[in-house]
NUPA-562107 format. One line per field, with one value per residue (C-alpha): residue number from 1; residue in one letter; y, x, z. Coordinates in Angstrom, 1 decimal, padded with zeros to 4 digits. Each point is the difference from the previous one (the first is absolute). Example, Ala and Ser with C-alpha at 12.3 -4.5 7.8 and 13.67 -1.06 7.14 Angstrom:
NUPA-562107
seq: [1, 2]
type: [A, S]
north: [-004.5, 003.4]
east: [012.3, 001.4]
up: [007.8, -000.7]
***
This chain:
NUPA-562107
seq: [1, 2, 3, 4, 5, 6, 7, 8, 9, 10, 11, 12, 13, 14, 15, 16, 17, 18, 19, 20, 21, 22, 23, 24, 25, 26, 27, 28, 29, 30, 31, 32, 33, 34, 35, 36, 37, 38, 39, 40, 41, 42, 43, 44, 45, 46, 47, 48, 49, 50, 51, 52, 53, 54, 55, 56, 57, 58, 59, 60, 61, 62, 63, 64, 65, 66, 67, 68, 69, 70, 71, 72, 73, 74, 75, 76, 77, 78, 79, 80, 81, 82, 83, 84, 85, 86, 87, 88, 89, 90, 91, 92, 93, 94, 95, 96, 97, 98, 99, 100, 101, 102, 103, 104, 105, 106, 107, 108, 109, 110, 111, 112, 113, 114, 115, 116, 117, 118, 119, 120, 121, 122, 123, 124, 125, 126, 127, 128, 129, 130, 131, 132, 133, 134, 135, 136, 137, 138, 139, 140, 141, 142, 143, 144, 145, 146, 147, 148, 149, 150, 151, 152, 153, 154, 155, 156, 157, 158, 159, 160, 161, 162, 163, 164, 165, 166, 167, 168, 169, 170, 171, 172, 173, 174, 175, 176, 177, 178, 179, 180, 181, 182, 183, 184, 185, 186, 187, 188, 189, 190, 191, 192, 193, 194, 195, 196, 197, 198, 199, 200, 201, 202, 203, 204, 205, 206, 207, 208, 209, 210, 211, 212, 213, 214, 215, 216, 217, 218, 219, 220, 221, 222, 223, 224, 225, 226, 227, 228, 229, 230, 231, 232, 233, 234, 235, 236, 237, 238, 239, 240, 241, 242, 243, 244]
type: [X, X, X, X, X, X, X, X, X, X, X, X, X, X, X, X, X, X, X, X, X, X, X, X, X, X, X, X, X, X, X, X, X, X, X, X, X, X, X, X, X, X, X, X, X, X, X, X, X, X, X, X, X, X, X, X, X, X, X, X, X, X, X, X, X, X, X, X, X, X, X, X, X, X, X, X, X, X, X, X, X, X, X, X, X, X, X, X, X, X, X, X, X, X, X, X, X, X, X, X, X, X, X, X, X, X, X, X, X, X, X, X, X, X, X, X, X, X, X, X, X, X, X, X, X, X, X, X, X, X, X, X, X, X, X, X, X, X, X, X, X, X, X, X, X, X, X, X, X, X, X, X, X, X, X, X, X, X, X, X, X, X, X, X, X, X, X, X, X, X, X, X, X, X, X, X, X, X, X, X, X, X, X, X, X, X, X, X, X, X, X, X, X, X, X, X, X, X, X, X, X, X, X, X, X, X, X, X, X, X, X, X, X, X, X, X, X, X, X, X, X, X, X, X, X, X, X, X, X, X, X, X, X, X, X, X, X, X, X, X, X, X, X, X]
north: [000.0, 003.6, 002.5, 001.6, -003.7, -001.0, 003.4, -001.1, -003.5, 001.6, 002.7, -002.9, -002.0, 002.7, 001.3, -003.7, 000.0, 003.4, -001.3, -002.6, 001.6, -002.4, -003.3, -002.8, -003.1, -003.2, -002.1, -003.0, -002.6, -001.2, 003.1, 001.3, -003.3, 000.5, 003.1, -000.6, -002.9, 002.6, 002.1, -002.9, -000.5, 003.5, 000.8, -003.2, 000.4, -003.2, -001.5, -003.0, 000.9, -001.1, 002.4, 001.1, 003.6, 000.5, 003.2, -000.1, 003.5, -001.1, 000.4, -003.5, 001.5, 000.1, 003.9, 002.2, 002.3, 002.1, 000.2, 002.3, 001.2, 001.9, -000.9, -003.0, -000.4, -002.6, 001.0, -001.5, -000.7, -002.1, -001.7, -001.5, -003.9, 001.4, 002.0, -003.4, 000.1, 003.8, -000.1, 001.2, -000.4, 002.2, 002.9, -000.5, 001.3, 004.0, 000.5, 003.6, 001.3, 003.7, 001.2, 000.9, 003.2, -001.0, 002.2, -001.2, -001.5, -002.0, 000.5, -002.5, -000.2, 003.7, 000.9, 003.2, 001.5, -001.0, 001.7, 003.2, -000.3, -000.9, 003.3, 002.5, -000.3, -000.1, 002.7, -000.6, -001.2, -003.0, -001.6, -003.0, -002.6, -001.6, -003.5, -003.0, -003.2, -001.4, 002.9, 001.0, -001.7, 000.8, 003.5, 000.4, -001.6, 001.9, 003.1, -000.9, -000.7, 003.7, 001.3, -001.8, 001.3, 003.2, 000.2, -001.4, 003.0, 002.1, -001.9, 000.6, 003.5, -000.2, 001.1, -001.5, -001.6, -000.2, -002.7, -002.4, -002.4, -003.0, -000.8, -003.2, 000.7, -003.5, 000.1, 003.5, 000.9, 002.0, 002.2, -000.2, 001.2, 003.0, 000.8, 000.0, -002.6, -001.9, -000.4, -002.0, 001.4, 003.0, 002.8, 002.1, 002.7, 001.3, 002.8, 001.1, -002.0, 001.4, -001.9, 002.3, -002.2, -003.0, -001.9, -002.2, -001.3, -001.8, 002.7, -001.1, 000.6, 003.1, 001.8, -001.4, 001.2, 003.8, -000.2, -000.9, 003.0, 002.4, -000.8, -000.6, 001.8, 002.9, -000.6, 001.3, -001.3, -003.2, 000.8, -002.7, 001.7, 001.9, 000.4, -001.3, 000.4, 001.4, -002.9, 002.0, -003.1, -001.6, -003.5, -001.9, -001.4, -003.8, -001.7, -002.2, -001.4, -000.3, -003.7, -001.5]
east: [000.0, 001.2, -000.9, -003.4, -000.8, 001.3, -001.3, -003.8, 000.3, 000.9, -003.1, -002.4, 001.8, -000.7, -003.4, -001.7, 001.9, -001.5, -003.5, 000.4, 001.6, -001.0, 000.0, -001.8, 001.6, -002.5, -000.1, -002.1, 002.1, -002.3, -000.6, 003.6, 001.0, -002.6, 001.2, 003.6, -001.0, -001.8, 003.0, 002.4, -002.2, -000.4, 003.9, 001.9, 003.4, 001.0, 001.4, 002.6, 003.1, 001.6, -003.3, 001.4, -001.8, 001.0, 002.3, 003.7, -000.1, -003.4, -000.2, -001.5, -003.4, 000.2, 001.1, 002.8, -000.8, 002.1, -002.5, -002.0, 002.4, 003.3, 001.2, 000.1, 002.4, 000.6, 000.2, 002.8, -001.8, 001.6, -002.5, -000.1, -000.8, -002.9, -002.1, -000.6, -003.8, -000.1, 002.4, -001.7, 002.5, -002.1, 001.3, 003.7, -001.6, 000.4, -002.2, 001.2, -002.3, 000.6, 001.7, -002.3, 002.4, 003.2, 002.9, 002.4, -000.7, 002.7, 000.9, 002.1, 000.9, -001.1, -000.2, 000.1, -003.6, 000.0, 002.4, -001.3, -003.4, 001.4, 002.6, -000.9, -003.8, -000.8, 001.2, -001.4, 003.1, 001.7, 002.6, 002.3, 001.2, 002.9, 001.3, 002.0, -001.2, 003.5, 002.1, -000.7, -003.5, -000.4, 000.5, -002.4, -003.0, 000.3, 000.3, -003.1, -001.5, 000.6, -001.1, -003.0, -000.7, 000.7, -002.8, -002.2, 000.7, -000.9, -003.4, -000.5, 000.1, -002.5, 002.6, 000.5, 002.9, 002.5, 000.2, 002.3, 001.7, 002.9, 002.3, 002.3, 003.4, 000.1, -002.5, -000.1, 003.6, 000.5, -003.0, 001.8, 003.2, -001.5, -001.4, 003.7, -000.5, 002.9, -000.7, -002.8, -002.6, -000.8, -002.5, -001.2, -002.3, -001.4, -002.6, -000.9, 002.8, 002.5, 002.2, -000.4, 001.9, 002.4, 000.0, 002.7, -000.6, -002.8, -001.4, -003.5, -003.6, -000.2, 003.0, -001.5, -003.3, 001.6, 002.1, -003.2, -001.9, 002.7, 000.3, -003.9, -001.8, 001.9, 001.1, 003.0, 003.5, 000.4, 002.7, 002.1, 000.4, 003.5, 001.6, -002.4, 001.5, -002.4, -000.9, -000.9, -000.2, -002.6, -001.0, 001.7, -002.3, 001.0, 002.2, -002.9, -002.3, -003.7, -000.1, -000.4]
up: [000.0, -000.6, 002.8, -001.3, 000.1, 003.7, 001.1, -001.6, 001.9, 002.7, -000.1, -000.4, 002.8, 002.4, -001.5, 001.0, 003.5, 001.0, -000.8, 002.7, 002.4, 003.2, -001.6, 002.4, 000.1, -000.4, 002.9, -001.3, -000.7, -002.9, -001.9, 000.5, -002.0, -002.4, -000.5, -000.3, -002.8, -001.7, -000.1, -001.0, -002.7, -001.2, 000.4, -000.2, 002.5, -000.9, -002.9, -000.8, 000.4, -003.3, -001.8, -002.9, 000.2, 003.3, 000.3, 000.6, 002.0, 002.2, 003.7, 000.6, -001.0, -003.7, -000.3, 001.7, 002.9, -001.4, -002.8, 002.5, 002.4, -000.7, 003.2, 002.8, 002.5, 002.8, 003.7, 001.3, 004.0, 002.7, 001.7, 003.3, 000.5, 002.5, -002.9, -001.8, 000.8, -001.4, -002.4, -003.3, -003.1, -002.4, 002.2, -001.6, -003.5, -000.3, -003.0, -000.8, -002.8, 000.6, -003.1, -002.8, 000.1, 001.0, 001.1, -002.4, -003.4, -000.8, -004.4, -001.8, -003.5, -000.8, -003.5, -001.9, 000.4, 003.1, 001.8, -001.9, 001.2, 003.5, 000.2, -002.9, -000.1, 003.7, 001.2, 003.4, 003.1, -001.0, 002.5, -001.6, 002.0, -001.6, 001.4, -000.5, 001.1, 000.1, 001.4, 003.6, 000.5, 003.3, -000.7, -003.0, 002.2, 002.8, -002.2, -001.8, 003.3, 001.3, -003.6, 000.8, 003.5, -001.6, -002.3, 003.0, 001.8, -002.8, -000.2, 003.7, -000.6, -002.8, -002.7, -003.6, 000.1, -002.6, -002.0, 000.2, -002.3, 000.8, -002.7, 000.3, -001.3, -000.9, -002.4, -001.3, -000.3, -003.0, 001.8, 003.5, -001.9, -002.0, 003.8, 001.0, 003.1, 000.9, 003.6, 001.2, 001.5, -000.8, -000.4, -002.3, 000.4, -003.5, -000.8, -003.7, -001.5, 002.1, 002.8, 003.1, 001.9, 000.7, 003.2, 000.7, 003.7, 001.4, 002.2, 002.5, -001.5, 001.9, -001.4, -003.9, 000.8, 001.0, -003.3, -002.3, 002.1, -000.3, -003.7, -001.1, 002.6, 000.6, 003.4, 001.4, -000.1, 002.0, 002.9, -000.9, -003.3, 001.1, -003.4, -003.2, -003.4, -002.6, -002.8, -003.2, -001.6, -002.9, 000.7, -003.1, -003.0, 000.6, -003.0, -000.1, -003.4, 000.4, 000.4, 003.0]
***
């Protein structure tokens, strides 16, 4: 599925759950079975295992949650032998379904047009994010984690927050070389096709969040700001062709 697709599935998932929103649970011990055999029939969980239309990719249910979900994660919880009795396994499943705008959209393989619709035609706040999944991991994650936190903040304060974009260098490197990035991570802060500004460290969401409002919401200059050097700079048309 493409994202309009997940993001339809997803709609409908929640649209039916918000229609039942305290679901009694059959006690009969008849009628609950003749309802679950109703269901078995109607949507089969079950098949051989050698089917030859069963998907490679399927969760044990004959489609991927990930179909529906962009992201579920595992809690890792120690539990103690004398919480047997209470122990409820479904509570390890974080479904995290809150992302139908997400902080970061992550680009790959960016062609021609675009990268000009992305930096030339909108000319609204556009932060780039440019990492290396091989070179300093730990540092690229936790910087995209504070870029993250950053635009959180700005949401909190009911501000439009830039957008933001994350390039792998690994993938897009004759763009990530026309952006002149040799050092993974780092941030660029873009307006109108022009590069307002390079950061180099991995500063905390709340220093990012003073640097987007000093640059985008007129805010003044962040403290920690002792010596800035001006970047009159145009963000580079990318040596890239319009296939993907």
């Amino acid at each position: 599925m493409d994202e309009d697709e997940r993001r339809e599935w997803r709609k409908k998932i929640w649209d039916v759950i918000d229609k039942y929103p305290n679901v009694q649970e059959e006690l009969d011990p008849e009628e609950k079975r003749r309802k679950m055999e109703k269901l078995l029939a109607e949507y089969p969980l079950v098949v051989e295992e050698e089917d030859p239309d069963w998907p490679e990719d399927a969760d044990g249910r004959g489609f991927g949650l990930d179909q529906f979900f962009n992201k579920i994660s595992i809690k890792n919880v120690k539990k103690n032998d004398d919480d047997d009795e209470d122990y409820d396994s479904d509570k390890e499943i974080v479904w995290q379904d809150d992302d139908y705008i997400r902080p970061i959209k992550d680009v790959s393989h960016v062609t021609l047009a675009e990268w000009e619709e992305m930096v030339f035609k909108d000319i609204s706040p556009l932060i780039i994010l440019v990492h290396n999944r091989y070179k300093r991991p730990k540092a690229n994650e936790l910087c995209r984690d504070e870029l993250e936190r950053a635009v959180n903040i700005i949401w909190n304060c009911r501000l439009p927050s830039p957008r933001c974009v994350a390039i792998d260098a690994v993938v897009d490197c004759d763009l990530v070389s026309a952006l002149k990035v040799s050092n993974f991570p780092e941030l660029i802060f873009t307006k109108s096709g022009k590069i307002l500004y390079r950061e180099k460290a991995i500063r905390p969401a709340d220093e990012l969040s003073k640097i987007m409002a000093y640059f985008y919401y007129g805010a003044a200059k962040p403290p920690f700001f002792n010596v800035m050097e001006n970047i009159d700079e145009a963000v580079p048309s990318a040596p890239i062709s319009n296939e993907s």
